[in-house]
C-alpha positions as CSV (number, residue, x, y, z in Angstrom):
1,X,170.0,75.7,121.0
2,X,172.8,77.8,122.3
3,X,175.4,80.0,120.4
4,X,178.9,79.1,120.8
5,X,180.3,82.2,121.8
6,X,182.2,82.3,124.9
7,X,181.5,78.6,125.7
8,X,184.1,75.5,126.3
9,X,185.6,73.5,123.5
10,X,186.3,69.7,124.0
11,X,188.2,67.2,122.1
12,X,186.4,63.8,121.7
13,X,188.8,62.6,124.4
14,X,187.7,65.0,126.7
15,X,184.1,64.4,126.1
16,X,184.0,60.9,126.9
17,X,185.5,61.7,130.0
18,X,182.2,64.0,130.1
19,X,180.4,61.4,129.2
20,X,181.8,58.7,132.0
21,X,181.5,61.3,134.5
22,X,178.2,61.7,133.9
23,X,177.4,58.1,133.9
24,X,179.4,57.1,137.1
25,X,177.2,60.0,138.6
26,X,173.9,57.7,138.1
27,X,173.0,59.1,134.2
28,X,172.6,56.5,131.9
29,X,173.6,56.4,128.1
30,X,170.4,55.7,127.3
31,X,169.4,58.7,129.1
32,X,172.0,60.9,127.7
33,X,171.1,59.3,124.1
34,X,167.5,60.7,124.6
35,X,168.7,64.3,125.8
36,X,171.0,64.6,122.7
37,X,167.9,63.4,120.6
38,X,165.4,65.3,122.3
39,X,167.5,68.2,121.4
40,X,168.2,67.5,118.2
41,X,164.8,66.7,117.4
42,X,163.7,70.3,119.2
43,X,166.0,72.2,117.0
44,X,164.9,70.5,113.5
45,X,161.6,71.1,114.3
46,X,162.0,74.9,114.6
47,X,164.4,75.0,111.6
48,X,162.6,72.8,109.3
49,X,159.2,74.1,109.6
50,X,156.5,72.2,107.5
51,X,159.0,70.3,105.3
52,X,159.7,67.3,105.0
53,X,162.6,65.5,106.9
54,X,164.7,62.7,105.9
55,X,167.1,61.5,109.1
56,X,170.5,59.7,108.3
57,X,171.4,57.1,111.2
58,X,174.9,55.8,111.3
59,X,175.6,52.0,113.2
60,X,176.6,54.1,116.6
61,X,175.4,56.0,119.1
62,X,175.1,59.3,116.8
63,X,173.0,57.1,114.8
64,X,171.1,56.1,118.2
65,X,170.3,59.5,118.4
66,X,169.1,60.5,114.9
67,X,166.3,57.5,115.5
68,X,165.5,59.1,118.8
69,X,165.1,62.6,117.3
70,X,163.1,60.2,114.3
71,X,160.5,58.9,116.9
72,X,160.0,62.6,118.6
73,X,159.6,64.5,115.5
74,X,157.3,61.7,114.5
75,X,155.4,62.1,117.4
76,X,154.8,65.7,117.1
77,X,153.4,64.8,113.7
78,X,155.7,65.8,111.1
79,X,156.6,64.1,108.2
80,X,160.1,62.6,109.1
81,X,161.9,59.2,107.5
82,X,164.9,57.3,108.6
83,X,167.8,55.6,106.3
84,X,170.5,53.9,107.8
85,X,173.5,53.4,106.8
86,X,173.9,49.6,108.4
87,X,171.6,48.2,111.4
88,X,172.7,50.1,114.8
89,X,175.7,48.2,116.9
90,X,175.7,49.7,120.4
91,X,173.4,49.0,123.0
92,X,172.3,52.1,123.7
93,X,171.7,52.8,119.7
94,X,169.9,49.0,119.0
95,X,167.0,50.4,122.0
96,X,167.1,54.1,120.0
97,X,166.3,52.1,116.9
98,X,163.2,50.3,119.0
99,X,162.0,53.4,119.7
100,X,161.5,54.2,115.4
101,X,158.2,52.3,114.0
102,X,158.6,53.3,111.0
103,X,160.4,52.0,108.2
104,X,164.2,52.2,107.6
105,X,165.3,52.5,104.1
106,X,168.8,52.1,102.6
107,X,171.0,54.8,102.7
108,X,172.2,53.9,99.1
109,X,168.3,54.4,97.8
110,X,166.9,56.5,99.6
111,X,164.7,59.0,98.1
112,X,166.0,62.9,99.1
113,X,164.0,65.7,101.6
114,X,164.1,68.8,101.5
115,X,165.7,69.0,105.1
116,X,168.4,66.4,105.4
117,X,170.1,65.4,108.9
118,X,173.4,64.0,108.9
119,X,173.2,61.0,112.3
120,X,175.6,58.8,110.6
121,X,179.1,59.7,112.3
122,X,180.1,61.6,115.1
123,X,183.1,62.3,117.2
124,X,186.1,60.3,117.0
125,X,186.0,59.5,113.6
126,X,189.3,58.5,112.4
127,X,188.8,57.9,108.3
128,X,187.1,58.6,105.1
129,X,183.4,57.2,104.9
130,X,183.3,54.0,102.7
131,X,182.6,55.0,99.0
132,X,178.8,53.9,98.5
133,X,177.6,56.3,102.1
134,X,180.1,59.2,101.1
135,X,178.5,59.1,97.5
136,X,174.6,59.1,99.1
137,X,175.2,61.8,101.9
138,X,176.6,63.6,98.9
139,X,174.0,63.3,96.7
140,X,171.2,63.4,99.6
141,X,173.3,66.6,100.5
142,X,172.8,68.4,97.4
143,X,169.1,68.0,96.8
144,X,168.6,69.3,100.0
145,X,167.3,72.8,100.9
146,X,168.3,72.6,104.6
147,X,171.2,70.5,105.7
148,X,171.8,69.9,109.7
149,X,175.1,67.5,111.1
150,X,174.5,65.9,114.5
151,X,177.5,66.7,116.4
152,X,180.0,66.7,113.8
153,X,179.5,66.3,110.2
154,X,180.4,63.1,108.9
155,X,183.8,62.6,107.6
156,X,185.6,65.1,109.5
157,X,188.2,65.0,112.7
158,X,186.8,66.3,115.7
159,X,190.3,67.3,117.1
160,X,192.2,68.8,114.4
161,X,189.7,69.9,111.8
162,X,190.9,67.6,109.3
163,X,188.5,66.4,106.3
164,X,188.4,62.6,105.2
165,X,187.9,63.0,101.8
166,X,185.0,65.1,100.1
167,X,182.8,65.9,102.6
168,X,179.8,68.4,101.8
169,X,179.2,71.9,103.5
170,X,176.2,71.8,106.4
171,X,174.0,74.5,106.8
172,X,173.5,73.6,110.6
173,X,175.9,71.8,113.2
174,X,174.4,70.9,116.3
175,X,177.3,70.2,118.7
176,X,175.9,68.0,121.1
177,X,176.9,69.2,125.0
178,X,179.9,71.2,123.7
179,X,181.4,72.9,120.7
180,X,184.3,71.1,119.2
181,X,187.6,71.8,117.8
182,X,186.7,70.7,114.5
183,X,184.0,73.6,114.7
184,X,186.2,76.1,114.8
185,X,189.4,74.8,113.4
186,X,189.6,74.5,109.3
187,X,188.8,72.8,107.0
188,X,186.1,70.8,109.0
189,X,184.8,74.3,110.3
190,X,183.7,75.4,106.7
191,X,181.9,72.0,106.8
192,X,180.1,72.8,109.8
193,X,178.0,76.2,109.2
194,X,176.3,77.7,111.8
195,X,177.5,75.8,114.7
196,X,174.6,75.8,118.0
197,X,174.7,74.1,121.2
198,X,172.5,71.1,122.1
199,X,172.8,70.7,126.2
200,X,172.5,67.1,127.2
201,X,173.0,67.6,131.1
202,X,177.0,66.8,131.6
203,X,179.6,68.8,132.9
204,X,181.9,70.7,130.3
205,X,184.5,72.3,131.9
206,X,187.4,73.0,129.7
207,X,191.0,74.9,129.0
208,X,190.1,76.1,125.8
209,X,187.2,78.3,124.6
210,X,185.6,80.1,121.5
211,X,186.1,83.3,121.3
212,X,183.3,85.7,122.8
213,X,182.9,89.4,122.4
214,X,185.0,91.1,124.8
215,X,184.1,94.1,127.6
216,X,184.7,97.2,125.3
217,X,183.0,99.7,127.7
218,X,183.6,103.5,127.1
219,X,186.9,104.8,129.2
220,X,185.6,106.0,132.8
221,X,184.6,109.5,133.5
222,X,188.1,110.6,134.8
223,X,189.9,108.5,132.3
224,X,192.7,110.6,130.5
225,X,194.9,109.5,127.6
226,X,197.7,108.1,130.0
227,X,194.9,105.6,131.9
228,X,193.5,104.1,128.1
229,X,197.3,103.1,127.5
230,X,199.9,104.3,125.8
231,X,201.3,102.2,122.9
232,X,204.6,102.6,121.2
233,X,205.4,101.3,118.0
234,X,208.9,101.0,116.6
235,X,209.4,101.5,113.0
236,X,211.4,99.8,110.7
237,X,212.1,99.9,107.0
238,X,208.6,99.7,106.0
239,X,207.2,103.3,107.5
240,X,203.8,102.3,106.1
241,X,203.6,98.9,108.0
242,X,204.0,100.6,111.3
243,X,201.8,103.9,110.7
244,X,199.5,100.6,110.0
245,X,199.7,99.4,112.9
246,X,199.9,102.7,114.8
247,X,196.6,103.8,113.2
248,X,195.0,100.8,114.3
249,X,195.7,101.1,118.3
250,X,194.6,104.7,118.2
251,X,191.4,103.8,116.1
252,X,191.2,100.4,118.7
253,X,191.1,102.9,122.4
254,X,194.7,103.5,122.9
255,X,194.9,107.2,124.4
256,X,198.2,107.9,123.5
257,X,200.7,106.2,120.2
258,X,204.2,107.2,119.5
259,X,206.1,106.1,116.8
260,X,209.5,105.4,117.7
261,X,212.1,105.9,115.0
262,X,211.8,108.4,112.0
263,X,209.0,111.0,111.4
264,X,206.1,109.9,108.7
265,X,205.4,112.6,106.8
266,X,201.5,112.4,106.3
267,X,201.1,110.6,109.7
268,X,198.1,111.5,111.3
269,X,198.5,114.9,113.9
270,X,197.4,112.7,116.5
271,X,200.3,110.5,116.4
272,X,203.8,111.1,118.5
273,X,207.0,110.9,116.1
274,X,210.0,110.3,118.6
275,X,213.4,109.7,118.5
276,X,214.3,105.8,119.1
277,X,216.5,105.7,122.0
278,X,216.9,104.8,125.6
279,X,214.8,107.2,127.3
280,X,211.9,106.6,125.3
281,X,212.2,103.0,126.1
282,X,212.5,103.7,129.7
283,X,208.6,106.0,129.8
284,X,207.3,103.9,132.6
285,X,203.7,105.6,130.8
286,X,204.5,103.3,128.2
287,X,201.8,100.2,128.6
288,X,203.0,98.5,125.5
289,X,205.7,97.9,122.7
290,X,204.7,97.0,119.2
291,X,207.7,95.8,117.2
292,X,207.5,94.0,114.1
293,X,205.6,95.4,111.0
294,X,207.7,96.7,108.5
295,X,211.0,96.0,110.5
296,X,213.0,94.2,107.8
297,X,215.6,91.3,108.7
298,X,219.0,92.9,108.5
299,X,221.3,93.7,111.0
300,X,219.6,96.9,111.9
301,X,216.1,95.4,112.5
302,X,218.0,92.9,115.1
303,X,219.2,95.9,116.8
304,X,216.3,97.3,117.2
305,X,214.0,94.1,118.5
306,X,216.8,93.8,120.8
307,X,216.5,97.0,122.3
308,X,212.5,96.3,122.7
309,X,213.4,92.6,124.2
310,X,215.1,94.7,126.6
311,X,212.5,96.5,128.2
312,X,210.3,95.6,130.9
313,X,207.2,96.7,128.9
314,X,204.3,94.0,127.9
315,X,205.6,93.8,124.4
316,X,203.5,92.2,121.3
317,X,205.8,91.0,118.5
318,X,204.9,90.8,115.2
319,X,205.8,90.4,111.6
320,X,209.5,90.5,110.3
321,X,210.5,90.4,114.1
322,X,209.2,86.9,114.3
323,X,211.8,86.0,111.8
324,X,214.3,87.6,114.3
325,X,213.9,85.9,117.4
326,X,214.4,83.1,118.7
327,X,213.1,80.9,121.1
328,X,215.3,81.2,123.5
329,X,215.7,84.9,123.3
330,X,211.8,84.7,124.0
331,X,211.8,82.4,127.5
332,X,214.3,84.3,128.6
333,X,212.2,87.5,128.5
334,X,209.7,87.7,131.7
335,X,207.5,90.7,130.8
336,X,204.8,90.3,129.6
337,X,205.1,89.1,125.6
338,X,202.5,88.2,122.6
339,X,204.0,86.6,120.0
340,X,201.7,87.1,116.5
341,X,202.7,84.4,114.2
342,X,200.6,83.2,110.8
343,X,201.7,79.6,109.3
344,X,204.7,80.5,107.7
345,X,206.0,83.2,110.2
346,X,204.9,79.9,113.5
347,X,207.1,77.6,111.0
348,X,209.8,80.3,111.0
349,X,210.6,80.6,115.0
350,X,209.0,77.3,116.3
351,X,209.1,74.6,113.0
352,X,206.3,72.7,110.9
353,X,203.7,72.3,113.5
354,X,203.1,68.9,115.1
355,X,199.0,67.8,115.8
356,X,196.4,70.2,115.3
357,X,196.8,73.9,115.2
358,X,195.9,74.0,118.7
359,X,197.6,71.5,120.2
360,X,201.0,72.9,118.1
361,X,199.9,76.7,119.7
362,X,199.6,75.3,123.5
363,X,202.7,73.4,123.2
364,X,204.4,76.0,122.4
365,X,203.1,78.9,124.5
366,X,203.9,76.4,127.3
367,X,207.3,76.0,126.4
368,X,208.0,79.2,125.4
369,X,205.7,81.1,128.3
370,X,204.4,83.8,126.0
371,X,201.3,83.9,124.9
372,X,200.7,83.0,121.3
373,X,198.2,84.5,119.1
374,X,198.4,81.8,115.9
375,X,196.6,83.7,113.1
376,X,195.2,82.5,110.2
377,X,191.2,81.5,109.2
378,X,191.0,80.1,112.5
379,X,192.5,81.6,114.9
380,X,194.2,80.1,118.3
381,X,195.1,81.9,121.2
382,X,197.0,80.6,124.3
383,X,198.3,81.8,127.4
384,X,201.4,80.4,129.2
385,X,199.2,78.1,131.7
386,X,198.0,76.3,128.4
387,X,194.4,78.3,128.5
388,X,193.4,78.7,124.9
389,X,190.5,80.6,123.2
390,X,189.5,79.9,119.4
391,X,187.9,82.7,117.2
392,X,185.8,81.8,114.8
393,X,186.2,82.3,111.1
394,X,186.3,86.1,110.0
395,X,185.4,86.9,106.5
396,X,187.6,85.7,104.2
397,X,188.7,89.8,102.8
398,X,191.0,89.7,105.3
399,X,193.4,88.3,103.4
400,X,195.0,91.7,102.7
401,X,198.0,93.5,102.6
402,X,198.2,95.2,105.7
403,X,196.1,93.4,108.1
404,X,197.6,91.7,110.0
405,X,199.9,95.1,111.3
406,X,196.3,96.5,111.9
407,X,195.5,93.3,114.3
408,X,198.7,93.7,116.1
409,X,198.3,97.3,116.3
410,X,195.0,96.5,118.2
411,X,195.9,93.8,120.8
412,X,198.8,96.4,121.1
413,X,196.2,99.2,122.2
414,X,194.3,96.2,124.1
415,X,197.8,95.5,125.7
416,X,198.4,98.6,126.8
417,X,194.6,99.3,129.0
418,X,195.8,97.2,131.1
419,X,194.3,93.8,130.1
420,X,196.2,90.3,130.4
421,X,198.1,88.9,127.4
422,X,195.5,86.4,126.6
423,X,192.4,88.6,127.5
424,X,194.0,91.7,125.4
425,X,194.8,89.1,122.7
426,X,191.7,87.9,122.4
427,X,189.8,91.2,122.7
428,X,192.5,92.5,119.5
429,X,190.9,89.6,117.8
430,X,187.3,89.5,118.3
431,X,187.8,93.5,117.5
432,X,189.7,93.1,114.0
433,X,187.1,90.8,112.6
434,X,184.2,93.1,113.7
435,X,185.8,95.4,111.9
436,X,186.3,93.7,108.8
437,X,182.9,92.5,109.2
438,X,181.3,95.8,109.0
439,X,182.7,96.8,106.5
440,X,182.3,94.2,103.8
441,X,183.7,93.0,100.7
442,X,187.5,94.2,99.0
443,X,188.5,96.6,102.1
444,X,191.9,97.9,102.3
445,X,194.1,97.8,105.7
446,X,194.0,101.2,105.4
447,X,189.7,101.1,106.2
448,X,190.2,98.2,108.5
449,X,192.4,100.3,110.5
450,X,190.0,103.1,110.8
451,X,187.0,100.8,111.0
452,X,188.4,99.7,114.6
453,X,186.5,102.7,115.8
454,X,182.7,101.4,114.9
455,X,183.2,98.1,115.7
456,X,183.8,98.9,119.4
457,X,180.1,100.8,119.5
């Protein structure tokens, strides 16, 4: 089994064309059937330990595989049984079943285990399960000390992370050759538990990936505080929201924040107040603009993001500016620019999302060539060439006031090192729910912020 981290994300599309690659290569499906089996039946073995093991098999070829995983656990002499949901349909699955001399029970009677294994479904599922098999992998589900989904867990979407009807919460995924966008994308992902890797031998190249922790090294030995970036934040009506955010790229390695606009009385001494105005826009030391938290919407606040559109600085914009701009004010920009949006603020500049949450975050970081960080429980990043990353779920505490200026504040400070939009994006990310990670249940911003400090250790 592998961890996810850092590895490539396929839709269901993308791994059949896996898949048929392999197989016009010379790899059969059989062959493939008894990797992903083999695998499966590895990982239950080492997970379930002397308990008993009750396998669900489905009519296709994820239910080829739970019989294969059935017959190699049953070899290596633990106690395993097999209920199927109907008799197998595909080829491949019919000789799986061949390989299982034991009995097959009805899915609808079967007695419960203690470790359960969901073969009935995998990707490419397009609706609910029928009433009587979505009522027994319920009720097999919650007997069950140990729960572990083969590939996906039944009843969800692989591509967009949608849930067909009530489907239970796994324990254990085990995404077979890749991770999947239904993984990492909610509600399915809340489905899925720990998510691990199964190899079966293909190719798995892919545009999008999870989200891995980033190179946070300590600065060089000649680094001074111009070389770790300089970061200026503009403030708006709400001083707080951008002493927020300030706070968080000193606390995330930035070696030098201003805040541009009125002093903060209370602001840390480390902090530069300076006056808004041309010639603080025009520090070529300046490695990135924050705009956004706290700016308000009235005429003033579209003054001021126009003054930051005009600079030729990498530029993250966040909050109340994303209710500012537009999308054509954004193309037309060609620095460097991160746009920050959760649901509402994405709905706001770019309307109701179309498709997944991914697909709606690449088509739009396409269009728009900026790279899109689309926050929320599951996080999608994209660059402008359509590369994506997807973090997987943070702790739930972040649902704060205040965080979401200390996550901008951070891929501002990321920004401003030196990274690339997607690669300073993504390291803002991965460092914001370290933070919150560390430090636990009912945090304030205010923590978070300074919490940036440990989680880069």
């Amino acid at each position: 089994m592998i961890p996810i981290a850092g590895t490539p994300v396929l839709t269901a599309a993308e791994m059949r064309a896996a898949e048929d690659a392999a197989i016009a290569a010379g790899t059969s499906v059989d062959t493939l059937m008894q990797r992903a089996g083999a695998g499966v039946a590895d990982a239950v073995r080492r997970l379930a330990g002397v308990n008993d093991v009750l396998i669900l098999c489905g009519p296709g070829n994820n239910g080829g595989d739970g019989y294969v995983a059935a017959a190699r656990l049953h070899a290596a002499g633990r106690s395993v049984r097999v209920a199927a949901s109907s008799e197998p349909r595909t080829p491949a699955a019919i000789a799986a079943r061949a390989l299982w001399t034991g009995t097959v029970e009805p899915l609808a009677s079967a007695a419960a285990a203690p470790v359960l294994v969901d073969a009935l479904f995998g990707t490419g599922l397009s609706r609910a399960l029928d009433a009587e098999t979505g009522s027994a992998l319920d009720r097999l589900s919650r007997f069950a000390n140990l729960t572990i989904a083969v590939d996906v867990p039944s009843g969800v979407a692989t591509d967009d992370g949608a849930v067909f009807g009530d489907v239970p919460a796994f324990h254990v995924t085990l995404a077979l050759g890749a991770a999947k966008p239904a993984h990492l994308l909610q509600p399915a992902a809340a489905r899925c538990g720990t998510v691990r890797i199964v190899p079966i031998g293909i190719a798995t190249d892919s545009a999008t990936q999870v989200l891995a922790r980033p190179d946070l090294s300590a600065p060089p030995a000649d680094a001074h505080k111009f070389t770790r970036g300089m970061v200026a934040v503009v403030r708006g009506r709400m001083a707080g929201a951008a002493q927020l955010a300030a706070s968080a790229a000193m606390h995330a390695g930035a070696g030098y924040v201003e805040l541009l606009g009125a002093t903060i009385p209370g602001a840390p001494h480390a902090l530069v107040r300076r006056r808004l105005d041309a010639e603080a826009l025009a520090d070529q030391r300046v490695g990135a603009v924050l705009i956004g938290p706290g700016l308000g919407r009235d005429d003033d606040a579209r003054a001021l993001l126009e003054q930051a559109l005009a600079t030729d600085h990498p530029l993250v914009v966040d909050g109340d500016a994303l209710h500012l701009v537009t999308p054509e004010r954004v193309r037309a920009r060609s620095a460097p620019l991160i746009l920050t949006p959760h649901a509402g603020e994405f709905a706001a500049l770019f309307g109701a999302p179309a498709g997944s949450k991914l697909a709606a975050a690449r088509d739009v970081a396409v269009r728009a060539q900026a790279t899109i960080v689309f926050k929320g429980p599951d996080t999608v990043i994209v660059a402008p060439d359509g590369h994506a990353i997807i973090a997987g779920a943070a702790t739930s505490w972040l649902s704060t006031a205040g965080s979401g200026d200390v996550l901008a504040g951070a891929i501002a400070a990321m920004l401003a090192a030196g990274r690339t939009p997607l690669d300073a994006a993504a390291a803002g990310v991965w460092l914001h729910a370290e933070a919150a990670r560390r430090l636990g249940p009912a945090f304030i911003a205010d923590d978070l912020a300074i919490a940036l400090s440990g989680a880069r250790a």
